[in-house]
PQR file with spaces between the fields and no chain letter, atoms N, CA, C, O and H, PARSE charges and radii, in Angstrom:
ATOM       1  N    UNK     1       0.952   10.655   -9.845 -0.4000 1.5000
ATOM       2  CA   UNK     1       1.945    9.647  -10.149 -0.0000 2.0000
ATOM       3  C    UNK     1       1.266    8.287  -10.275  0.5500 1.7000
ATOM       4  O    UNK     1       0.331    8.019   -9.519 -0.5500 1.4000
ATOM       5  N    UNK     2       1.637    7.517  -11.084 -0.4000 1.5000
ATOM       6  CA   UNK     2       0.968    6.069  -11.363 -0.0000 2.0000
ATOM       7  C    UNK     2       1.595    5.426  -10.227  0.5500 1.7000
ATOM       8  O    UNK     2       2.550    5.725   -9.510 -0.5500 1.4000
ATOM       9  H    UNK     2       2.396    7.734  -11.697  0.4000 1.0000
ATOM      10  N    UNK     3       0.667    4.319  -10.276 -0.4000 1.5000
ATOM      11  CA   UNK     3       0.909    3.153   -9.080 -0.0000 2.0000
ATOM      12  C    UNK     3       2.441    2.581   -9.247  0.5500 1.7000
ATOM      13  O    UNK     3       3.336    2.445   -8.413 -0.5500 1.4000
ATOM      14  H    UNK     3      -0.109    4.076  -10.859  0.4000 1.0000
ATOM      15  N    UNK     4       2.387    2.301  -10.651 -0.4000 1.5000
ATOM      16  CA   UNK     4       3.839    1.548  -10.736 -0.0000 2.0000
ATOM      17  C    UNK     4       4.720    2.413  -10.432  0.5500 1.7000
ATOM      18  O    UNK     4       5.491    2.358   -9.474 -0.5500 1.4000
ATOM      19  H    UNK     4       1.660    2.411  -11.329  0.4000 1.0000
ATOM      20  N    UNK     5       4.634    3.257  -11.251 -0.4000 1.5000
ATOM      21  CA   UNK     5       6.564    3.602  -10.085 -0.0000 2.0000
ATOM      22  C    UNK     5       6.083    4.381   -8.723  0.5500 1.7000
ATOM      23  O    UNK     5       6.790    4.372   -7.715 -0.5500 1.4000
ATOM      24  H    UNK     5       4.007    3.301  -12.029  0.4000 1.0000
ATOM      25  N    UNK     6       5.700    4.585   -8.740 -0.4000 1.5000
ATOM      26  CA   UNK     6       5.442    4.398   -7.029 -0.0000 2.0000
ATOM      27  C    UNK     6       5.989    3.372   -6.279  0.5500 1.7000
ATOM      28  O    UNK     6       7.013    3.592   -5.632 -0.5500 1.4000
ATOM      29  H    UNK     6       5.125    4.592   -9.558  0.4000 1.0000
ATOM      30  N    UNK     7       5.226    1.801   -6.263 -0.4000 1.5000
ATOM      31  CA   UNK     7       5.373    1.181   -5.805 -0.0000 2.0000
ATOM      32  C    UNK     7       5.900   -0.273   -6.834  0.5500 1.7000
ATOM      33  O    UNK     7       5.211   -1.293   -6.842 -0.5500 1.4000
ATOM      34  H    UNK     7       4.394    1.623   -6.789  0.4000 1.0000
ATOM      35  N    UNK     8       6.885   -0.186   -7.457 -0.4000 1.5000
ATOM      36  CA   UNK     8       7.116   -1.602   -8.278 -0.0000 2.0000
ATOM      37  C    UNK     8       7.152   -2.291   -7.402  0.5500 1.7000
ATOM      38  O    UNK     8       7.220   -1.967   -6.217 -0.5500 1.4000
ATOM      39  H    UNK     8       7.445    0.643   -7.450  0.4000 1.0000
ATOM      40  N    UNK     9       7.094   -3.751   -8.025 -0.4000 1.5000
ATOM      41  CA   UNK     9       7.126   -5.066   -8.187 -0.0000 2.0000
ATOM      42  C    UNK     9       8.801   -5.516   -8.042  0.5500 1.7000
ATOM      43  O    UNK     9       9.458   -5.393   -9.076 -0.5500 1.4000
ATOM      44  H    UNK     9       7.039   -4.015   -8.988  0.4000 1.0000
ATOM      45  N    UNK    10       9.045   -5.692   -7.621 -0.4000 1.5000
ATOM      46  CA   UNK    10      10.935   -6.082   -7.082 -0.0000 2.0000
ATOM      47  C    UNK    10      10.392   -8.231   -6.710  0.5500 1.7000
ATOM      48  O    UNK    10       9.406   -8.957   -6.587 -0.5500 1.4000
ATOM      49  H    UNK    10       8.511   -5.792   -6.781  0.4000 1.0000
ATOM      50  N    UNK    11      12.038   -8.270   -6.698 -0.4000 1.5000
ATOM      51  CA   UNK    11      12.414   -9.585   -6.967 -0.0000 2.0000
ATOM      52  C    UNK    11      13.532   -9.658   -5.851  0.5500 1.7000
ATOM      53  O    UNK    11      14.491   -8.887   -5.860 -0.5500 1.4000
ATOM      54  H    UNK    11      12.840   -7.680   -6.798  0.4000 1.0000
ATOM      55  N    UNK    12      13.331  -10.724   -4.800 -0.4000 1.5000
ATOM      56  CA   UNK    12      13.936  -10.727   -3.674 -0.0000 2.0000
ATOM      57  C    UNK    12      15.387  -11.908   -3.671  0.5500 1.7000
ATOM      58  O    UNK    12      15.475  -12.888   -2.932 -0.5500 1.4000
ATOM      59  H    UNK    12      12.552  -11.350   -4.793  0.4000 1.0000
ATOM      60  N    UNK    13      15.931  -11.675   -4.221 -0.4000 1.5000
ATOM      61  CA   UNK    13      16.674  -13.450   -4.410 -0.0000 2.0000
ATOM      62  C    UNK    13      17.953  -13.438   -2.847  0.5500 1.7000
ATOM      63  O    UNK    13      18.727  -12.592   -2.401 -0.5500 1.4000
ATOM      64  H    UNK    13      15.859  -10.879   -4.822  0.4000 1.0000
ATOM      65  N    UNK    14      17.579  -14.870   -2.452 -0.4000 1.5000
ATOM      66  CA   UNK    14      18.174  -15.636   -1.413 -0.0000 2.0000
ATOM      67  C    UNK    14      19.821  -14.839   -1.545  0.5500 1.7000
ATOM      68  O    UNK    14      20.463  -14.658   -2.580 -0.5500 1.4000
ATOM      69  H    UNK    14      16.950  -15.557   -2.815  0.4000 1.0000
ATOM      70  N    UNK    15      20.235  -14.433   -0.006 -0.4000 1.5000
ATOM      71  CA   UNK    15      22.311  -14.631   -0.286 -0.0000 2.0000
ATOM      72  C    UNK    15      22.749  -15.486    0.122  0.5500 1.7000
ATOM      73  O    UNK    15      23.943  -15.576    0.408 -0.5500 1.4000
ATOM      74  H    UNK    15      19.714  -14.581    0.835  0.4000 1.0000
ATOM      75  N    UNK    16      21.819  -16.452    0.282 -0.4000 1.5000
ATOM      76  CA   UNK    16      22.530  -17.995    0.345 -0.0000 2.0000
ATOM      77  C    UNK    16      22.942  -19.104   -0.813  0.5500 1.7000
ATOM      78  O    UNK    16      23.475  -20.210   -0.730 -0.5500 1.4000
ATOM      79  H    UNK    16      20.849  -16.378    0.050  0.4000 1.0000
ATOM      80  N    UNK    17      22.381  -18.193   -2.114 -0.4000 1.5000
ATOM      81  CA   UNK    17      23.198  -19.175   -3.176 -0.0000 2.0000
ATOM      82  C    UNK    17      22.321  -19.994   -3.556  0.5500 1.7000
ATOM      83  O    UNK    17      22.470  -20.552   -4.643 -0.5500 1.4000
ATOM      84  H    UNK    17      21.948  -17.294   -2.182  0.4000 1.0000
ATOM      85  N    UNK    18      21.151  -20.271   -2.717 -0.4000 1.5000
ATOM      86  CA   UNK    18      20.089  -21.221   -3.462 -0.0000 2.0000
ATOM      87  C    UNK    18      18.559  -20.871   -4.343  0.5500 1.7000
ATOM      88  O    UNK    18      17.378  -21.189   -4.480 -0.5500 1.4000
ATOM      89  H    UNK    18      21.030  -19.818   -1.834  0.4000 1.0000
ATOM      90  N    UNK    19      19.652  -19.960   -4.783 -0.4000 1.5000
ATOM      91  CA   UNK    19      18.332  -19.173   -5.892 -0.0000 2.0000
ATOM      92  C    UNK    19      16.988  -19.222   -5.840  0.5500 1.7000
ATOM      93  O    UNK    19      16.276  -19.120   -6.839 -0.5500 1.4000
ATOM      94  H    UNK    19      20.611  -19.702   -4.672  0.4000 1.0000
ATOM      95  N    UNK    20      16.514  -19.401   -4.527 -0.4000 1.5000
ATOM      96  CA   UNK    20      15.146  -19.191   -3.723 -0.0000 2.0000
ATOM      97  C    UNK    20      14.725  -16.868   -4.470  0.5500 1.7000
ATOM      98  O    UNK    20      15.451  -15.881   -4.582 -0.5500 1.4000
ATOM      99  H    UNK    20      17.092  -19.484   -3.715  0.4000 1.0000
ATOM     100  N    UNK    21      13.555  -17.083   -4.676 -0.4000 1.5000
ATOM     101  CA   UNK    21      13.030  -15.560   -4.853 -0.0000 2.0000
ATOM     102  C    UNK    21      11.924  -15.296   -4.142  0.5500 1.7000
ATOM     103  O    UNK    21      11.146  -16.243   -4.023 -0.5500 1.4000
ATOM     104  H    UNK    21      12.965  -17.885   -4.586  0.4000 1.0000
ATOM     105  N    UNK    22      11.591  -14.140   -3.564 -0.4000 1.5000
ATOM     106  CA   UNK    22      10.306  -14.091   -3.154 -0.0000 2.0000
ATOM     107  C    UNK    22       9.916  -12.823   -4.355  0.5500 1.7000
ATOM     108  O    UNK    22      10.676  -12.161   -5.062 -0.5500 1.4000
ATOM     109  H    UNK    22      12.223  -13.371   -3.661  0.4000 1.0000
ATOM     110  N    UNK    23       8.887  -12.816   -4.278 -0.4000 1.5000
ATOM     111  CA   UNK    23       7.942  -11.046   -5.051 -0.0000 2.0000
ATOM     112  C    UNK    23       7.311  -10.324   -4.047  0.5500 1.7000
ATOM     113  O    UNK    23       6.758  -10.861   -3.088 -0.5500 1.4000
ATOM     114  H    UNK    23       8.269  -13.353   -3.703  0.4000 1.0000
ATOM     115  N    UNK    24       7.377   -9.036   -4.246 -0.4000 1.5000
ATOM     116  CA   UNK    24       6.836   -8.006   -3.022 -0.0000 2.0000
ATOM     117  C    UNK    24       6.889   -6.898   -4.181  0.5500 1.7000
ATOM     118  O    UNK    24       7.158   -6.962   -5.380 -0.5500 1.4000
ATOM     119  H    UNK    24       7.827   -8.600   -5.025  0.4000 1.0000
ATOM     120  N    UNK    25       6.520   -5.857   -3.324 -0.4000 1.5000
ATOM     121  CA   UNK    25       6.287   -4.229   -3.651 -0.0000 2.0000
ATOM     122  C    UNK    25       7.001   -3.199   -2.904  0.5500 1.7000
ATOM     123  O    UNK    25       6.653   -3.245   -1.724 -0.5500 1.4000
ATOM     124  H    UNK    25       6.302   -5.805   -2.349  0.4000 1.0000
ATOM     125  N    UNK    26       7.798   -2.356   -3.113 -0.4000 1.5000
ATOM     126  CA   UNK    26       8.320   -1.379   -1.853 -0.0000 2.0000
ATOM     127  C    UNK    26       7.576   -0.246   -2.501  0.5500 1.7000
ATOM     128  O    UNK    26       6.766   -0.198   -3.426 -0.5500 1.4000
ATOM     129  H    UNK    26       8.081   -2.319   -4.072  0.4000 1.0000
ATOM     130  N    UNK    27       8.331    1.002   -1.400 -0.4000 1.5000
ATOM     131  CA   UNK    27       7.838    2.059   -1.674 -0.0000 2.0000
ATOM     132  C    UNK    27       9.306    2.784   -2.347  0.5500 1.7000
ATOM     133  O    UNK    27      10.475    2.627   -1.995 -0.5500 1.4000
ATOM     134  H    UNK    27       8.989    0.963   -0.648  0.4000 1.0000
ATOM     135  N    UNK    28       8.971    3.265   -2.974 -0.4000 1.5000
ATOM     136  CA   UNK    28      10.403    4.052   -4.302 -0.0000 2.0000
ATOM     137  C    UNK    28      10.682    5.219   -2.618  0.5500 1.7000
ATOM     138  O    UNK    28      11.565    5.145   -1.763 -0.5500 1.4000
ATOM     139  H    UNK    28       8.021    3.393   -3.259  0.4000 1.0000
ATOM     140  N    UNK    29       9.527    6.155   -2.742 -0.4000 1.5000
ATOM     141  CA   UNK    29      10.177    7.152   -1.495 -0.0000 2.0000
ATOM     142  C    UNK    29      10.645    6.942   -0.371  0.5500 1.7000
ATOM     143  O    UNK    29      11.354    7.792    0.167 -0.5500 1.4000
ATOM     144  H    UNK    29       8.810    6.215   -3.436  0.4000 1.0000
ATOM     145  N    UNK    30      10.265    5.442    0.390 -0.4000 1.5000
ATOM     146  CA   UNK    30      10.859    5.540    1.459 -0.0000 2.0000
ATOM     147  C    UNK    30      12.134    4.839    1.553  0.5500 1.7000
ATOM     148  O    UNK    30      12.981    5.332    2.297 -0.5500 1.4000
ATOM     149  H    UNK    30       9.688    4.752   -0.047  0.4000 1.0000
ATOM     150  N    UNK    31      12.470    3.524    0.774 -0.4000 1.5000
ATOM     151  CA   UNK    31      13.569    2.389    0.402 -0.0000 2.0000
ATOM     152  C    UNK    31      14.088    3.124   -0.931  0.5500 1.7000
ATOM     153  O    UNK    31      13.930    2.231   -1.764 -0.5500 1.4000
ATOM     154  H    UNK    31      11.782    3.123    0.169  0.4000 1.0000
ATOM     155  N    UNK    32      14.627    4.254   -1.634 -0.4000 1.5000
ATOM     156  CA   UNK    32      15.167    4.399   -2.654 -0.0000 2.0000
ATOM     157  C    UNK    32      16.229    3.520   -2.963  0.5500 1.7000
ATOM     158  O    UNK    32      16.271    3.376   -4.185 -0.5500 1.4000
ATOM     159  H    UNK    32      14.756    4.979   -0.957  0.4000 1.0000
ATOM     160  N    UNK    33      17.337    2.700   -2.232 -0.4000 1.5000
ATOM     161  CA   UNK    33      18.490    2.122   -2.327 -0.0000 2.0000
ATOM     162  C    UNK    33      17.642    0.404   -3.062  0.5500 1.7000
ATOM     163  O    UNK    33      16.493    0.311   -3.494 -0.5500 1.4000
ATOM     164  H    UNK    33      17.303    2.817   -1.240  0.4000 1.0000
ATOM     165  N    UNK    34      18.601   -0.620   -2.979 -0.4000 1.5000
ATOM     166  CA   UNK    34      17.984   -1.919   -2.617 -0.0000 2.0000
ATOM     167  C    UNK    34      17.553   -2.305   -1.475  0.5500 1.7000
ATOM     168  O    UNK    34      18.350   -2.087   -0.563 -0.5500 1.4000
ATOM     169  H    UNK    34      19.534   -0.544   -2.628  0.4000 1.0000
ATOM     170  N    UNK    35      16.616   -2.784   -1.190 -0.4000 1.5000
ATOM     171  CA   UNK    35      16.088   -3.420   -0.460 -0.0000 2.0000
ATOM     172  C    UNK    35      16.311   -4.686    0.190  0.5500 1.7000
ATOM     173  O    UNK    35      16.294   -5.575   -0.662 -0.5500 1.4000
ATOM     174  H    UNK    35      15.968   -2.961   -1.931  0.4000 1.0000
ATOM     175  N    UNK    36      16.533   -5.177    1.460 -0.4000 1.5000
ATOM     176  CA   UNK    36      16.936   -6.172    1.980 -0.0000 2.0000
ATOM     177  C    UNK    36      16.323   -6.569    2.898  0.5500 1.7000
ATOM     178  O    UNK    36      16.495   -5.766    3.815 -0.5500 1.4000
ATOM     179  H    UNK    36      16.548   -4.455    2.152  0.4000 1.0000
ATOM     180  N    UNK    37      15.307   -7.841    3.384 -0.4000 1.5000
ATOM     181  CA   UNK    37      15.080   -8.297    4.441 -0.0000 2.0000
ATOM     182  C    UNK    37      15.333   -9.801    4.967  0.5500 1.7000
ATOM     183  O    UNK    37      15.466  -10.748    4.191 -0.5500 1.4000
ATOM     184  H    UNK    37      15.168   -8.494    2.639  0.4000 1.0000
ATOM     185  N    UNK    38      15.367   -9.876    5.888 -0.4000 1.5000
ATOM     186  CA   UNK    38      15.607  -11.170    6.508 -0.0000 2.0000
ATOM     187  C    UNK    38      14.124  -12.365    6.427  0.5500 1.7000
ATOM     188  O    UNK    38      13.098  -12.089    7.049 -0.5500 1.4000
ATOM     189  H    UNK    38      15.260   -9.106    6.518  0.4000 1.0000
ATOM     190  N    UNK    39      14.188  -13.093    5.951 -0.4000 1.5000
ATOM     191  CA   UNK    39      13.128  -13.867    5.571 -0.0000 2.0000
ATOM     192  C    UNK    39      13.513  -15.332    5.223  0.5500 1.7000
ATOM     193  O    UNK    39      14.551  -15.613    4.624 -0.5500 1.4000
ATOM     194  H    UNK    39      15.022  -13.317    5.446  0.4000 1.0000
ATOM     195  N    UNK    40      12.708  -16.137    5.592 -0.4000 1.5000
ATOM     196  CA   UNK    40      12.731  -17.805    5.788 -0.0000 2.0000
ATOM     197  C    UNK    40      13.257  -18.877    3.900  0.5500 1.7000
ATOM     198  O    UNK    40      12.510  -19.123    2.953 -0.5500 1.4000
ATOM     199  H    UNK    40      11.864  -15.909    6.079  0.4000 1.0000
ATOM     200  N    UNK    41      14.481  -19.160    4.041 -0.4000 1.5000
ATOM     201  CA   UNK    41      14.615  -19.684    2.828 -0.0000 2.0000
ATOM     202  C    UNK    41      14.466  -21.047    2.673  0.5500 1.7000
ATOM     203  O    UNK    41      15.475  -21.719    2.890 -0.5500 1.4000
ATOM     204  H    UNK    41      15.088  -18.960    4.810  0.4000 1.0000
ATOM     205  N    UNK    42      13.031  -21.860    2.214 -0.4000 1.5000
ATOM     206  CA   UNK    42      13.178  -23.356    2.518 -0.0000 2.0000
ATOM     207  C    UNK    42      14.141  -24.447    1.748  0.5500 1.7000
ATOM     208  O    UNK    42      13.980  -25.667    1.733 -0.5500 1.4000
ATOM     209  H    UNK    42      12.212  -21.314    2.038  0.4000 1.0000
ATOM     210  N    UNK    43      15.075  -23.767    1.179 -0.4000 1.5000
ATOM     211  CA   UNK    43      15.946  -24.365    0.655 -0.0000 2.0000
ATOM     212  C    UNK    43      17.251  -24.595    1.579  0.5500 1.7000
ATOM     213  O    UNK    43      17.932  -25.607    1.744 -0.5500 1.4000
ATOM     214  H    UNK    43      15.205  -22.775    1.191  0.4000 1.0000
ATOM     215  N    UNK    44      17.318  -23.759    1.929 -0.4000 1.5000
ATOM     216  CA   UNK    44      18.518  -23.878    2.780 -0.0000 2.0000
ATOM     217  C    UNK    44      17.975  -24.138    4.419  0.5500 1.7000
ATOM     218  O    UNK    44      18.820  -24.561    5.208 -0.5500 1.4000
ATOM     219  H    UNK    44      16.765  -22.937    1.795  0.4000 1.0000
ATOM     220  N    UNK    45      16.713  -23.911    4.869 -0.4000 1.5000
ATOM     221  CA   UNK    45      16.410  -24.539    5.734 -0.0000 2.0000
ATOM     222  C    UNK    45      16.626  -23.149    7.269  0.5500 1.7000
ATOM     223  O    UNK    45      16.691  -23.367    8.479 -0.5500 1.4000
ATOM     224  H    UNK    45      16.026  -23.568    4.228  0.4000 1.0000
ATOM     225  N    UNK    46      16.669  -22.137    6.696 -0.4000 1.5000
ATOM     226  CA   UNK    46      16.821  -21.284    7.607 -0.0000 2.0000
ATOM     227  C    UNK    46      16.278  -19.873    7.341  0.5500 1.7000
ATOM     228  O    UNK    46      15.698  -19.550    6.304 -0.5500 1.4000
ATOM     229  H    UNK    46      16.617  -21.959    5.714  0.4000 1.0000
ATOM     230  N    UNK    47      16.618  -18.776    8.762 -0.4000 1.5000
ATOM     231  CA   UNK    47      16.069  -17.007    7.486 -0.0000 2.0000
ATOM     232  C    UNK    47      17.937  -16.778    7.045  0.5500 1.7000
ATOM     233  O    UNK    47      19.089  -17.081    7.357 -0.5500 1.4000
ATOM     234  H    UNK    47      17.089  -19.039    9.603  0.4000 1.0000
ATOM     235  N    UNK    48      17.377  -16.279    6.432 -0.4000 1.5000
ATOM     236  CA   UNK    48      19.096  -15.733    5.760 -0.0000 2.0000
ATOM     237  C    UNK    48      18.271  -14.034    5.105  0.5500 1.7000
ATOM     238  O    UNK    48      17.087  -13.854    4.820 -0.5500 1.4000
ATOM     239  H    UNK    48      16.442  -16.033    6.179  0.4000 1.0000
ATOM     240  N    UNK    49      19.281  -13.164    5.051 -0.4000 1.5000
ATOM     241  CA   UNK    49      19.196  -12.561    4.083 -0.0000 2.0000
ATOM     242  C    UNK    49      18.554  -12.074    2.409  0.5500 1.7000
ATOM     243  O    UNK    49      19.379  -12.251    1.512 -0.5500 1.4000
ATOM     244  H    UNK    49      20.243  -13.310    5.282  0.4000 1.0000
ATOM     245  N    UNK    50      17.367  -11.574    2.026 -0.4000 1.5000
ATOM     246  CA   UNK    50      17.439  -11.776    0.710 -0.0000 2.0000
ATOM     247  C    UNK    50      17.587  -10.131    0.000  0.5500 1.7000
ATOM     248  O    UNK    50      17.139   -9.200    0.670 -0.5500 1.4000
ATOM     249  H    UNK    50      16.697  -11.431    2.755  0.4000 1.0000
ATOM     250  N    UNK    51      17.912   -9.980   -0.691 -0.4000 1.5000
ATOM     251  CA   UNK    51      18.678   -8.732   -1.678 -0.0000 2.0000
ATOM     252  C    UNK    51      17.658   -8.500   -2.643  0.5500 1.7000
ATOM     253  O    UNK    51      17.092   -9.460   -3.165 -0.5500 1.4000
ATOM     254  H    UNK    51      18.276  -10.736   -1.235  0.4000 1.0000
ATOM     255  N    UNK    52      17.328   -7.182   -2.970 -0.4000 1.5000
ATOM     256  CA   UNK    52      16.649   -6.838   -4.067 -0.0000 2.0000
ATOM     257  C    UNK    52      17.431   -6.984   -5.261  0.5500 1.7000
ATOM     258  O    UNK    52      18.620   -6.694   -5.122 -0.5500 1.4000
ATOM     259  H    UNK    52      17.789   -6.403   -2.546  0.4000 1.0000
ATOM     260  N    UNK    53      17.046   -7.378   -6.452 -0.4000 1.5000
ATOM     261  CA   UNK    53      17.483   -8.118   -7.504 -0.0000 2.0000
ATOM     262  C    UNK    53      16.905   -7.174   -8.925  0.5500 1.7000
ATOM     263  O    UNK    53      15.710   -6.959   -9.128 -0.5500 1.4000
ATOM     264  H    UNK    53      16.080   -7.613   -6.565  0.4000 1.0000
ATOM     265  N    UNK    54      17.918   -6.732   -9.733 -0.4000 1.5000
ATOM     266  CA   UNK    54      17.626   -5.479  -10.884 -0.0000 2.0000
ATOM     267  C    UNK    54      17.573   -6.232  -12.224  0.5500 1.7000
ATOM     268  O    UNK    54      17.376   -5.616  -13.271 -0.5500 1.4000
ATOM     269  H    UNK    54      18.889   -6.906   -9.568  0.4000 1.0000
């Protein structure tokens, strides 16, 4: 299996509305759904939530 779908390239955007993104990589087999972690948004000045983004 190739690297890429294995492991894409995903797009993390803020659920706070301030269209903050981070870039990362998951793993397709272990996260099949979206992906969500809690991580520092310096826009809004706090961690909030960010959502994998299609």
């Amino acid at each position: 299996m190739a690297r890429n779908e294995l492991r894409p390239i995903v797009k993390l955007r803020s659920t706070a509305g301030t269209g903050h993104t981070y870039v990362t990589r998951k793993n397709r087999r272990n996260d099949p759904d979206r992906l969500t972690l809690r991580k520092y948004d310096p826009v809004a000045r706090q961690h909030v939530p960010f959502r994998e983004e299609r």
